[in-house]
N, C-alpha and C positions, 0 to 999 in steps of 0.2 A: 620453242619459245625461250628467251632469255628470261635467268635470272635478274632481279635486283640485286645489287649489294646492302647491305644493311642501310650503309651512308646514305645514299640516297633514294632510300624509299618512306614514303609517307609517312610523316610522324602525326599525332596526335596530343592535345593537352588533356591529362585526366590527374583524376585523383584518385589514389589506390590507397583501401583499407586494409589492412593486415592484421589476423584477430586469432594468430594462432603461433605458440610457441613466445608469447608476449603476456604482461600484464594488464592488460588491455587493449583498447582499439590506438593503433598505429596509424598516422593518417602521413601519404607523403604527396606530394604533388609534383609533375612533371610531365615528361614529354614522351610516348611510344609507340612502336612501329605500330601504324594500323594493322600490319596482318597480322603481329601478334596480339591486338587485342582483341580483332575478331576472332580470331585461332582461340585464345583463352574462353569467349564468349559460346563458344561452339562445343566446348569441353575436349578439348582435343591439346590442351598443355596442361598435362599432370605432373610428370618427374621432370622440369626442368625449370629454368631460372625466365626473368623476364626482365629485360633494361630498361631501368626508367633512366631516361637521359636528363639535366639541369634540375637534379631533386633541389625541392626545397618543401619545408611546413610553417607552420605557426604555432607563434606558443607564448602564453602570455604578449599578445598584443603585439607582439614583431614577427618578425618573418628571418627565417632561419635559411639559409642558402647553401648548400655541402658546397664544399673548398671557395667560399667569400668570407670575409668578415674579419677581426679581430678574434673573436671568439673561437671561429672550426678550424679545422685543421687544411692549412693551405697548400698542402698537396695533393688533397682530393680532386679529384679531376669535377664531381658533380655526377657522376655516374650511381645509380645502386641498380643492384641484379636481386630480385623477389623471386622467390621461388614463387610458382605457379600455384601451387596448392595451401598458399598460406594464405591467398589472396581471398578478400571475401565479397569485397566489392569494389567497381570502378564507375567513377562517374568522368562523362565525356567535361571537357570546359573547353572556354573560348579560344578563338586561335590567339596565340600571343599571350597566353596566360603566366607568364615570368611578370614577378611583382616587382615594380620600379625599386631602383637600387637605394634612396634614401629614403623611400616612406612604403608605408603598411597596408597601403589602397587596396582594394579588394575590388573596385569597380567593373574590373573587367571579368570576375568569376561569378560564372551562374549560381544563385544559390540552390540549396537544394532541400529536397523536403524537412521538415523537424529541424533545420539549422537558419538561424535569423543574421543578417548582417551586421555589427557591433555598430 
């Protein structure tokens, strides 16, 4: 049986919590391999990294985008690597969940328990 290359295997929109080696809850949002999320989900990614591809979060009422904007730094590619074990929860979201480029819509994200829509 063939491998996949990364490139082209199943990606996923979620949002990942990270609640460890931080001041608090870390929320980022983006795009990852399905097998490694079921891999994570399975407990079987402890000592290693996980790519969230087109991170972006919120914050105060806009939407942050790694390597867009005026503000970040525009040699970011949009890539972040989360270690596995820092992770503390991921919630699945819609396909196509990247937030339109000049506004802060949230329409296309499921919400999720304890968090209301502004």
């Amino acid at each position: 049986m063939k491998n996949k290359s990364k490139s082209t295997e199943k990606k996923v929109w979620v949002e990942v919590e990270v609640n460890k080696y931080t001041d608090g809850i870390t929320v980022f949002r983006g795009q990852m391999a399905k097998s490694d999320l079921e891999a994570w989900t399975r407990g079987e990614l402890t000592d290693c990294a996980i790519r969230l591809e087109k991170t972006y979060w919120f914050l105060d009422d806009a939407v942050y985008v790694l390597g867009k904007g005026e503000d970040s730094a525009p040699q970011y590619t949009g890539d972040t690597y989360l270690r596995a074990d820092t992770i503390m929860l991921i919630f699945m979201l819609k396909d196509n969940s990247f937030p339109e480029v000049h506004g802060t819509s949230t329409d296309n994200i499921f919400s999720f328990p304890g968090r209301q829509k502004q």
